[in-house]
C-alpha positions as CSV (number, residue, x, y, z in Angstrom):
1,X,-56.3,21.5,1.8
2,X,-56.0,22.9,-1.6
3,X,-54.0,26.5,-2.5
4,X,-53.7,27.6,-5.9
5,X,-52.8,25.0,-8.6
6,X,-50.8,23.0,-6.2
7,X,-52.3,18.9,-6.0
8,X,-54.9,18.8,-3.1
9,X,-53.5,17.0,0.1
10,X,-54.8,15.3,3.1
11,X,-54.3,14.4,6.5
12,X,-56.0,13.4,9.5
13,X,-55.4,14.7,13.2
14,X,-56.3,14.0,16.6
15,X,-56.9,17.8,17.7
16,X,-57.9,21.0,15.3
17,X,-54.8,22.7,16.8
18,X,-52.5,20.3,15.1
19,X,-54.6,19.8,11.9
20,X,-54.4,23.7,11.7
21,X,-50.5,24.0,12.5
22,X,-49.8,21.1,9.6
23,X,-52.1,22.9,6.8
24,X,-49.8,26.6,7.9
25,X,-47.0,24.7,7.2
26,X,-47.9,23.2,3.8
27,X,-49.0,26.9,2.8
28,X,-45.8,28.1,3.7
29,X,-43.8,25.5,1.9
30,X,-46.1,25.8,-1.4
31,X,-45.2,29.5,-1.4
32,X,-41.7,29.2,-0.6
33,X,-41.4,26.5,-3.8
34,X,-39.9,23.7,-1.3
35,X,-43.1,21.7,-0.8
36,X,-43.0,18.2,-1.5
37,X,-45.8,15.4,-1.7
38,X,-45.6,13.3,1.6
39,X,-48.2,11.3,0.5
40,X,-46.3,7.8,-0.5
41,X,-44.4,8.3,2.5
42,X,-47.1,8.6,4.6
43,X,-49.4,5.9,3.3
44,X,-46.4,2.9,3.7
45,X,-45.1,1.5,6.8
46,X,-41.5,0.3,7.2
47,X,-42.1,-3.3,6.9
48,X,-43.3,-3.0,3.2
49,X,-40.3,-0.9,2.0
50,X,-38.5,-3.8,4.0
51,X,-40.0,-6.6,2.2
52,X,-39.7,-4.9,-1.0
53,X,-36.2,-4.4,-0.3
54,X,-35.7,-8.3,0.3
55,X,-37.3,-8.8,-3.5
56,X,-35.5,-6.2,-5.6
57,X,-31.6,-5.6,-3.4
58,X,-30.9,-8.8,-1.4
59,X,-30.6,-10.9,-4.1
60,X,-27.9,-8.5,-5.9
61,X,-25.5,-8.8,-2.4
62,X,-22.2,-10.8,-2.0
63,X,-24.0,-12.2,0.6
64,X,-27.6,-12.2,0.5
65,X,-28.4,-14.5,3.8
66,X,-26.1,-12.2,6.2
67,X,-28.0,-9.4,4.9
68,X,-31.3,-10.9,4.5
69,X,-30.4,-11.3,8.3
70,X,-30.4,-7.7,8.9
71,X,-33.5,-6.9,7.6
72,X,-35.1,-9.4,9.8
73,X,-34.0,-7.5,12.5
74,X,-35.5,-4.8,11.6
75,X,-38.6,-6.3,10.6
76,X,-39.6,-7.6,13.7
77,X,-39.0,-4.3,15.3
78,X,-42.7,-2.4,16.7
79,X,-40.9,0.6,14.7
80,X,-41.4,-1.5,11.3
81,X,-45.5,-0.9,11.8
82,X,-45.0,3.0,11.4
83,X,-45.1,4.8,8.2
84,X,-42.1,5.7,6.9
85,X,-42.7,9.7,7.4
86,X,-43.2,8.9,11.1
87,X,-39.5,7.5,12.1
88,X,-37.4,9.7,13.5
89,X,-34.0,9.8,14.5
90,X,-34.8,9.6,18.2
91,X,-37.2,6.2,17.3
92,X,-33.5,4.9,15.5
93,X,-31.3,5.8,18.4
94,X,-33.9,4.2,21.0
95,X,-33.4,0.9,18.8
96,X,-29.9,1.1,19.0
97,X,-29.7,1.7,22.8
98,X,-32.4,-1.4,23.0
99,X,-29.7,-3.4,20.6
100,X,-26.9,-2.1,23.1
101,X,-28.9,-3.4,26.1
102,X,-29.4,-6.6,24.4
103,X,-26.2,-7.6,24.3
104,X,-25.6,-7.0,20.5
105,X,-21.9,-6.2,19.1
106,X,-21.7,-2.9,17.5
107,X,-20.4,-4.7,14.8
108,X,-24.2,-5.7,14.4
109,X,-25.6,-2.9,15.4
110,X,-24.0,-0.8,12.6
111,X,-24.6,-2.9,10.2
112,X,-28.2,-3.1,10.7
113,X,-28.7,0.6,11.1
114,X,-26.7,0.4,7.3
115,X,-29.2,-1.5,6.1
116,X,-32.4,0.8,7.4
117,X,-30.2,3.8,6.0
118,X,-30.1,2.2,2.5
119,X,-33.6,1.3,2.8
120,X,-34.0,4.8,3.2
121,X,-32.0,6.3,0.8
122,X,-33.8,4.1,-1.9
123,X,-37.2,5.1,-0.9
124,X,-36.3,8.5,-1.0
125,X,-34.5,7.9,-4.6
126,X,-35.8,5.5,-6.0
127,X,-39.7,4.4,-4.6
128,X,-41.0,7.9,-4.6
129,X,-41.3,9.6,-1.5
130,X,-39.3,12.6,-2.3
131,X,-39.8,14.6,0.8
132,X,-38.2,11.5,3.0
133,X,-35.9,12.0,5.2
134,X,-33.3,9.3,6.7
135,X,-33.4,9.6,10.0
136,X,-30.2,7.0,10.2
137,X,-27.9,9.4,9.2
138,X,-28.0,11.6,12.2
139,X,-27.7,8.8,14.7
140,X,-24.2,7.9,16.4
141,X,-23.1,4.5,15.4
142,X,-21.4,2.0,17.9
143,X,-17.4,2.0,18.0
144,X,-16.5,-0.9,16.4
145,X,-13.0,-2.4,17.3
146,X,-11.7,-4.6,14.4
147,X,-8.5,-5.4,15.4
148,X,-7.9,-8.5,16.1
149,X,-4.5,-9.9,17.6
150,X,-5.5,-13.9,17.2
151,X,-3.3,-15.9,15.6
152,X,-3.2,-19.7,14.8
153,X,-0.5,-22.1,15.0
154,X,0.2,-24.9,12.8
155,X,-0.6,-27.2,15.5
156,X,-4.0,-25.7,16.2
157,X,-4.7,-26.2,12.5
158,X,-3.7,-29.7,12.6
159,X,-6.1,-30.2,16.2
160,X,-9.2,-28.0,14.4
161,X,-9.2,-30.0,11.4
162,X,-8.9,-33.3,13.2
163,X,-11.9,-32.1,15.4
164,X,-14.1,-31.6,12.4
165,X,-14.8,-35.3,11.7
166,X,-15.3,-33.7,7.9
167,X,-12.2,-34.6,5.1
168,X,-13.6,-31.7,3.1
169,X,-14.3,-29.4,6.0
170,X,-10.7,-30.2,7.1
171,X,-9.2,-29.1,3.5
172,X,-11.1,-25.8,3.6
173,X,-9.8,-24.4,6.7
174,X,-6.5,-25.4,5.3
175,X,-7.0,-23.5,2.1
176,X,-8.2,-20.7,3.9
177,X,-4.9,-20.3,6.0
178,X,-3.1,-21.1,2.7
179,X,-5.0,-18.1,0.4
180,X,-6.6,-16.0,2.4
181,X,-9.3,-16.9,1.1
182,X,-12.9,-15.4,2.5
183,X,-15.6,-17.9,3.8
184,X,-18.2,-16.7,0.9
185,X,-14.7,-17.0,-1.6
186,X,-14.0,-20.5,-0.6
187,X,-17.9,-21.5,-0.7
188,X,-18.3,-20.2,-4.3
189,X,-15.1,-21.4,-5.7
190,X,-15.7,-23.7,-8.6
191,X,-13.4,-25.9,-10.5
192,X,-13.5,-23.8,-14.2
193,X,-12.2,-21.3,-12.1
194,X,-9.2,-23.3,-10.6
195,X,-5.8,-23.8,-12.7
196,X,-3.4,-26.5,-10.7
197,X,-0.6,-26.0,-13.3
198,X,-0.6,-22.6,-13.0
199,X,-1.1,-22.5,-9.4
200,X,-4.2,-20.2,-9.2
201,X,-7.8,-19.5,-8.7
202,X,-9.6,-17.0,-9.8
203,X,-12.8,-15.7,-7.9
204,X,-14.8,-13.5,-10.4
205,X,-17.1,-12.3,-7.8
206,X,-15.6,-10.8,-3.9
207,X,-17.3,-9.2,-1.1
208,X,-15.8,-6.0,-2.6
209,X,-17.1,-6.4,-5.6
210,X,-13.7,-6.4,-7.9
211,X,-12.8,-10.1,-9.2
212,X,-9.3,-11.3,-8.5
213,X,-6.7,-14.1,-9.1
214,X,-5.0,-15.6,-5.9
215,X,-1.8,-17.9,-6.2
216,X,-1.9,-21.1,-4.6
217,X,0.7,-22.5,-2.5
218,X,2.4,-25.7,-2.7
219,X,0.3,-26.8,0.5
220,X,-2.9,-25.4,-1.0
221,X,-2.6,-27.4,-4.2
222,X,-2.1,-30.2,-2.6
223,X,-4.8,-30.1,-0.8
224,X,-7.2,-29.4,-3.6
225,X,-5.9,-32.2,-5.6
226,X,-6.8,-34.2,-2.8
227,X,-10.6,-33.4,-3.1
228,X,-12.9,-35.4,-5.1
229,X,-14.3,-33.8,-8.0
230,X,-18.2,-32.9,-7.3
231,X,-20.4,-33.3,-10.5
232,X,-21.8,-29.5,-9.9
233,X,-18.6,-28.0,-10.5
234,X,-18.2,-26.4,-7.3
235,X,-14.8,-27.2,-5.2
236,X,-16.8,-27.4,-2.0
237,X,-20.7,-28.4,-1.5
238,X,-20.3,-25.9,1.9
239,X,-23.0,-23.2,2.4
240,X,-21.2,-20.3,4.3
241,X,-23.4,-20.6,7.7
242,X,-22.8,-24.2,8.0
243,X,-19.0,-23.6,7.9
244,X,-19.2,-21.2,10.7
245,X,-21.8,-23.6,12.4
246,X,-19.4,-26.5,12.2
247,X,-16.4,-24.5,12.8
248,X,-17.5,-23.3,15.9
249,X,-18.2,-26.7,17.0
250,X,-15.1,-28.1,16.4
251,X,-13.0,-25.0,18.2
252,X,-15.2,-26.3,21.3
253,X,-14.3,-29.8,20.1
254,X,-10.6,-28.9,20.2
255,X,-10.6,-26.7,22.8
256,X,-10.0,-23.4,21.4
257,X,-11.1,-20.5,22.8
258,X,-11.8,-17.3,21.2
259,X,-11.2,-18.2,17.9
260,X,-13.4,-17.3,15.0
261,X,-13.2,-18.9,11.5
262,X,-12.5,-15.1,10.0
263,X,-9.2,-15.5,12.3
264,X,-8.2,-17.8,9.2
265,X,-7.8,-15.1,6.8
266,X,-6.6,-12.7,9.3
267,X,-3.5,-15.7,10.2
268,X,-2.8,-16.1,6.1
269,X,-2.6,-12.6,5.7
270,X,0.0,-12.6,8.6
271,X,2.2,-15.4,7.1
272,X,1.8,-13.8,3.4
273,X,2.8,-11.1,4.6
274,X,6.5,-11.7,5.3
275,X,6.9,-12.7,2.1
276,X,5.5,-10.5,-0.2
277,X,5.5,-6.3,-0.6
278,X,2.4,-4.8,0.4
279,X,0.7,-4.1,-2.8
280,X,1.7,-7.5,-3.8
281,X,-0.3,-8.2,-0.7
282,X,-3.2,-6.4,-1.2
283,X,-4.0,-8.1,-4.8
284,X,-3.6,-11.6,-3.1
285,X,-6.2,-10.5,-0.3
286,X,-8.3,-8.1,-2.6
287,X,-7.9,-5.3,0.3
288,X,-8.3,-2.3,-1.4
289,X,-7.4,0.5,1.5
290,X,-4.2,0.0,1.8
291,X,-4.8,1.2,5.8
292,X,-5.7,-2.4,6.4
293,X,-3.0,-3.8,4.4
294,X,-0.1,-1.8,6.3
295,X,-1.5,-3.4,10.0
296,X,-0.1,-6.6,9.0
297,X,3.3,-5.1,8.6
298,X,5.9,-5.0,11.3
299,X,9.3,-4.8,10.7
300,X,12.1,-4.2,12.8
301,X,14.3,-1.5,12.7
302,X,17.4,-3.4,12.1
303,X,15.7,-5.4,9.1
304,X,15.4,-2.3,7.4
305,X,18.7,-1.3,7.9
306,X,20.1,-4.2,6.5
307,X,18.1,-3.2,3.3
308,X,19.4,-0.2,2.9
309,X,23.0,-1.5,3.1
């Protein structure tokens, strides 16, 4: 169809009743000034905003195989074969039941449907198809439940490591009780960056994107002097999922149950927390709502009255 000096457009339909109902509502959206070209939206599937997505954004993340990840999840989808103007937010919410039903934890489930709402947003911003819209943000999103109540003992440490049958393994989960340190931190940590006289390390890049500088123990600088210096410069030649691969087979090793290797950070935060003041906290950990800082906090009543005097 053509009207006026508007760009002719084209699509094709299955009966003349639909055909006819599309072309009334192009005219109507010309005249009203809110028409907008469908056309690159139309003409590319899902997958190939995916796979561009893979080339140009992944490689920019904290962590580019978690969320490289994601997008294979998505790509294997039948709903990566439509066109992007042909998703809806009742083809999303289907996904996400089918995830549900799976046996998928929200946790994964919502970050997935975060990573086919930036694909979105980008195509709509950024790749030229205007008149998308994302059909993600309309969609309910799994409850996910955080909180975790987990803690380590010393003597659990002392079994886990022991269970590794790795020295250097063994000295990173130390270091990540003793820093609360981050998996992706502790893999990317090189020596430059480490000052044992001054008893810090300073990780320029974090998951949230600020750099910060975190104080080492005497424990933790013991254990890094104990580590033999790799020619690369990086403290430890660990790639994050081999970490969690290997720590997950020395909790079974060890026998313990329900532990995950994020519980580290979550125990060191604990511990750090009774002795420092909560903003001191939060530049240690690189928490920036203080929300999540403040749940590591419980005094008693009587502590605080002693404080006051």
């Amino acid at each position: 169809m053509r009207r006026g000096d508007a760009a002719p457009i084209s699509r094709t339909f299955r009966t003349q009743a639909d055909a006819e109902a599309w072309a009334r509502k192009q005219e109507s959206e010309i005249e009203r000034g809110v028409w907008r070209d469908s056309t690159e939206a139309e003409s590319t599937t899902l997958t190939e905003c995916l796979d561009r997505y893979i080339d140009e954004w992944v490689p920019r993340k904290a962590d580019p195989a978690r969320e490289r990840s994601h997008v294979n999840a998505l790509r294997i989808l039948p709903l990566a074969r439509r066109s992007m103007a042909r998703i809806r937010s009742t083809d999303v919410a289907a996904v996400r039941d089918a995830w549900r039903e799976d046996g998928h934890a929200p946790a994964t489930i919502v970050r997935r449907l975060a990573v086919l709402s930036r694909v979105f947003n980008l195509a709509r911003r950024e790749w030229g198809m205007d008149s998308l819209a994302n059909p993600v943000e309309s969609v309910s999103k799994p409850r996910v439940a955080n909180a975790r109540n987990r803690r380590i003992t010393n003597d659990e440490i002392d079994a886990l490591c022991a269970a590794t049958g790795s020295v250097e393994l063994g000295i990173f989960i130390r270091l990540a009780v003793e820093t609360a340190m981050r998996r992706g931190e502790l893999c990317n940590l090189r020596w430059e960056h480490v000052d044992l006289r001054a008893r810090t390390a300073h990780l320029p890049h974090t998951k949230n994107g600020s750099s910060r500088t975190v104080p080492l123990s005497t424990r933790a600088v013991a254990a890094l002097k104990s580590l033999a210096r790799r020619m690369d410069g990086q403290v430890f030649g660990l790639k994050p999922d081999s970490v969690t691969q290997a720590f997950d087979r020395a909790c079974q090793r060890a026998g313990l149950a329900g532990l995950h290797f994020h519980d580290l950070r979550h125990e060191a935060t604990s511990r750090l927390a009774d002795l420092l003041q909560a903003h001191e906290l939060a530049k240690v950990t690189g928490h920036k709502d203080m929300r999540m800082v403040l749940r590591y906090y419980h005094p008693h009543a009587s502590d605080l009255a002693k404080k006051l005097g």
